[in-house]
Structure formats: C-alpha cells, structure tokens
C-alpha positions as CSV (number, residue, x, y, z in Angstrom):
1,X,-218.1,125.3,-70.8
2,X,-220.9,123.5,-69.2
3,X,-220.9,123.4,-65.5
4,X,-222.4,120.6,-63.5
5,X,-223.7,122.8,-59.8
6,X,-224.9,121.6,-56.7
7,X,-226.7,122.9,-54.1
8,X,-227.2,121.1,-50.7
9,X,-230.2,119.3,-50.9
10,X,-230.1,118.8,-55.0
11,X,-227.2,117.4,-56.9
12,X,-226.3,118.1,-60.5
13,X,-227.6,121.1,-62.1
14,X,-226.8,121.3,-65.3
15,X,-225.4,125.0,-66.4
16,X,-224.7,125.9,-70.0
17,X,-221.7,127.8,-70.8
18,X,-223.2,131.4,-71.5
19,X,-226.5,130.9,-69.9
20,X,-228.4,130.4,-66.4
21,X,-230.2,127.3,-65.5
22,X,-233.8,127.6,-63.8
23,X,-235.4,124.0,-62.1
24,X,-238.0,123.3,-60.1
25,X,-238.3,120.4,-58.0
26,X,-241.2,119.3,-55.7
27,X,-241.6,123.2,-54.9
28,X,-238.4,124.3,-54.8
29,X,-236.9,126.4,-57.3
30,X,-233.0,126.3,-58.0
31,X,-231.5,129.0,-60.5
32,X,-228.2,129.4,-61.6
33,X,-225.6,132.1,-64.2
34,X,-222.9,131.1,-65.6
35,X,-220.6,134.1,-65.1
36,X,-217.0,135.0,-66.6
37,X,-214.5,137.2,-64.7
38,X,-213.1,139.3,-67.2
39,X,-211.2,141.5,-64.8
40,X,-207.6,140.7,-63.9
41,X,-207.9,139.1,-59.9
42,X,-210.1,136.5,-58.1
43,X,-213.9,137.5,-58.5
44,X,-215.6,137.1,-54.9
45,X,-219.2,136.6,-54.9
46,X,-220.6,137.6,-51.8
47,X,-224.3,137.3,-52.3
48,X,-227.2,138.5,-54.6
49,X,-230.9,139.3,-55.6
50,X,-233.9,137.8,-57.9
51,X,-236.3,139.9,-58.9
52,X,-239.6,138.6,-60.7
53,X,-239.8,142.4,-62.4
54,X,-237.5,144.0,-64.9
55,X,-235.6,146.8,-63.4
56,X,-234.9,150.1,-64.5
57,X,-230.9,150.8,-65.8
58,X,-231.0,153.5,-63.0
59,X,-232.9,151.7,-59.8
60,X,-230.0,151.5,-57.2
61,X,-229.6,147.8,-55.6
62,X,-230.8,148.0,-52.1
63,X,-227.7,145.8,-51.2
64,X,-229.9,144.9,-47.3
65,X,-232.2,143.2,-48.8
66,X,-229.7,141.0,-50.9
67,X,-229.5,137.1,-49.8
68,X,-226.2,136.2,-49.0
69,X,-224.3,133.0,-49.8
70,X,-223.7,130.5,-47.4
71,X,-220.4,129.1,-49.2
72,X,-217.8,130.7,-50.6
73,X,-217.3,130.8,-54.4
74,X,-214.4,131.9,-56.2
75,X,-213.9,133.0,-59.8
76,X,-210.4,133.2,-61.4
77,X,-209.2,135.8,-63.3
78,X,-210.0,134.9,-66.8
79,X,-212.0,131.9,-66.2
80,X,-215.5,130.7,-65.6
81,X,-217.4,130.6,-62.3
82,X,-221.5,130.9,-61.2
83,X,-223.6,132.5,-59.1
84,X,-226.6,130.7,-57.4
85,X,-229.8,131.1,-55.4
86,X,-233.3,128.9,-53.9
87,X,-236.5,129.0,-53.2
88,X,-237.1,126.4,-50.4
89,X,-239.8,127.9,-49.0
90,X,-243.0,128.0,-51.1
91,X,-244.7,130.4,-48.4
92,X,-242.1,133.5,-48.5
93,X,-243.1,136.9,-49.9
94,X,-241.5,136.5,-53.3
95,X,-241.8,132.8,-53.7
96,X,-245.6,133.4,-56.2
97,X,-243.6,136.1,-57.9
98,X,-240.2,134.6,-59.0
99,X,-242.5,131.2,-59.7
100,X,-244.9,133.0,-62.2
101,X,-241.6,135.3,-63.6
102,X,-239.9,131.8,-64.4
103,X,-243.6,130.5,-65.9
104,X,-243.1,134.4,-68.2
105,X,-239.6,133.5,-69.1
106,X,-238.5,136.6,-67.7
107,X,-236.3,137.3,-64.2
108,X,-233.3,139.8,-63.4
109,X,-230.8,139.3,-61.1
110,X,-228.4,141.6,-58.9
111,X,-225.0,140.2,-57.9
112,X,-222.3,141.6,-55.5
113,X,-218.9,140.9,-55.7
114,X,-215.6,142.3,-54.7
115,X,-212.2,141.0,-54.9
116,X,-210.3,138.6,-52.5
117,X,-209.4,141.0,-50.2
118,X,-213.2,142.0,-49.8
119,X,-213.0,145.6,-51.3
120,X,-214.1,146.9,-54.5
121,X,-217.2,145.6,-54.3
122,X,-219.4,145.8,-57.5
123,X,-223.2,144.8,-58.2
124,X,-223.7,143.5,-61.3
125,X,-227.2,143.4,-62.7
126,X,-228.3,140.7,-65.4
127,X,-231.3,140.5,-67.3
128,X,-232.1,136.0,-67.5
129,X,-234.5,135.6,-69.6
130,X,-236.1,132.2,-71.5
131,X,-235.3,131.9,-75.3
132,X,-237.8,130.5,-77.9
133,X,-235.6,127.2,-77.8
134,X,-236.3,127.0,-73.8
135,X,-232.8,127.7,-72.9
136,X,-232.1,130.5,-70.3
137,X,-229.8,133.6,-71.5
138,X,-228.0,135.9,-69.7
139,X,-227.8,139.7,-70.7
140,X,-225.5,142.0,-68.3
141,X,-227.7,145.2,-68.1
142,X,-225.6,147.4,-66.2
143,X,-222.5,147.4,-63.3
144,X,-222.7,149.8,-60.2
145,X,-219.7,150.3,-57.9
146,X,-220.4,150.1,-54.4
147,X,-217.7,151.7,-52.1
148,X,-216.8,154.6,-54.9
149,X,-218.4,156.9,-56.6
150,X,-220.3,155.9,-60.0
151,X,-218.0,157.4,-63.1
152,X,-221.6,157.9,-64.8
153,X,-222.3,160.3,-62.1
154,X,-222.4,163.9,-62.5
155,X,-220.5,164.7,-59.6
C-alpha cells in the first residue's frame, strides 16, 4: 500500500507500495523504502546507511559509520513498514555524492534491524534505483547477520 511519511520538518511524503521515494526540497534531500517484514515478530529498525556507489555483494557494513534513527519505527510481522533518512546539511561529506547519485538514478542503502527485544540484529542491503517511468524501485541485494556467524561462511 501507499504510505504517506513524515519527517520533522517536512510533512507528507508520498511512498509507493514496493518502492522508495527520493525529494528534494530547498536543499534538503528526504528518501524513503517501503519495506515488508516477512519474518514472523516485530521488525526493529535501528538505523542505516546511503551510499552514492553500488556496493559489492561481499563489502561488509561498517555498522559505526551507520546514522541512527531518532524515532522509533516498528514493523509487524507480516505487514508493511519504512525506513527513512536526510540530508539537511548541504555542506557534509556525502551531501555532493548522494545529490549527484539521486541526479544518476542510482543509490544503495544498508539497513539494521533486530527484533523487539534488540537481538538478532540483521543489515539488509538494498539496491534503489530510478526506473525509465521516474519511479524509485527497491531491489534487496543481500542480508548479513550481525551478532552470529554468516551461514554463507566457510567456517
């Protein structure tokens, strides 16, 4: 379903079902992903990463340098939630970066969550990229557990 986000200086972001949502106003830039918990308890999102690059299916998340959310957001087993971020500040390091990644069409995203007891945390990494009909999509690339070992790994 669509989703109608706020953030706390801009009201009403419209979200597709399915797909992310990338504005900019006046200098800031406001992105949101529509994300589904498939699992079978409350999805906790504790806080994520934009990058202006594509990243590699193996490049770990550097989890410090991850912005974390200042509210608390909740997604129900089975149902639909989203994960947000902004660019207020048009003179950070990766402000240039993420603007001329949205002016390519093409951003990733890392996003950690756990459950509601704050364990089994999880970083899921999502490709967002601009369709030929201007509409943001969401691609999950690849999920990396945090506090156990990767069932991928060798040993």
């Amino acid at each position: 379903p669509v989703q109608r986000v706020n953030f706390h200086d801009e009201r009403g972001i419209v979200l597709p079902g399915g797909c992310a949502a990338v504005q900019i106003v006046e200098d800031r830039i406001y992105v949101v992903l529509s994300l589904r918990n498939v699992g079978p308890g409350i999805g906790v999102l504790f806080g994520g990463r934009l990058y202006a690059e594509r990243r590699s299916l193996r490049t770990e998340p550097e989890l410090d340098t991850f912005r974390m959310l200042d509210r608390d957001i909740y997604v129900p087993p089975g149902k639909v939630g989203f994960w947000q971020i902004a660019y207020r500040d048009s003179q950070a390091d990766d402000y240039d970066a993420i603007r001329e990644a949205i002016e390519r069409g093409e951003l990733m995203a890392d996003i950690l969550y756990g459950d509601y007891e704050g364990g089994q945390r999880m970083v899921s990494r999502y490709a967002v990229l601009r369709d030929e009909d201007g509409e943001w999509r969401i691609s999950t690339v690849r999920h990396v557990q945090i506090d156990r070992a990767d069932p991928r790994s060798d040993g």
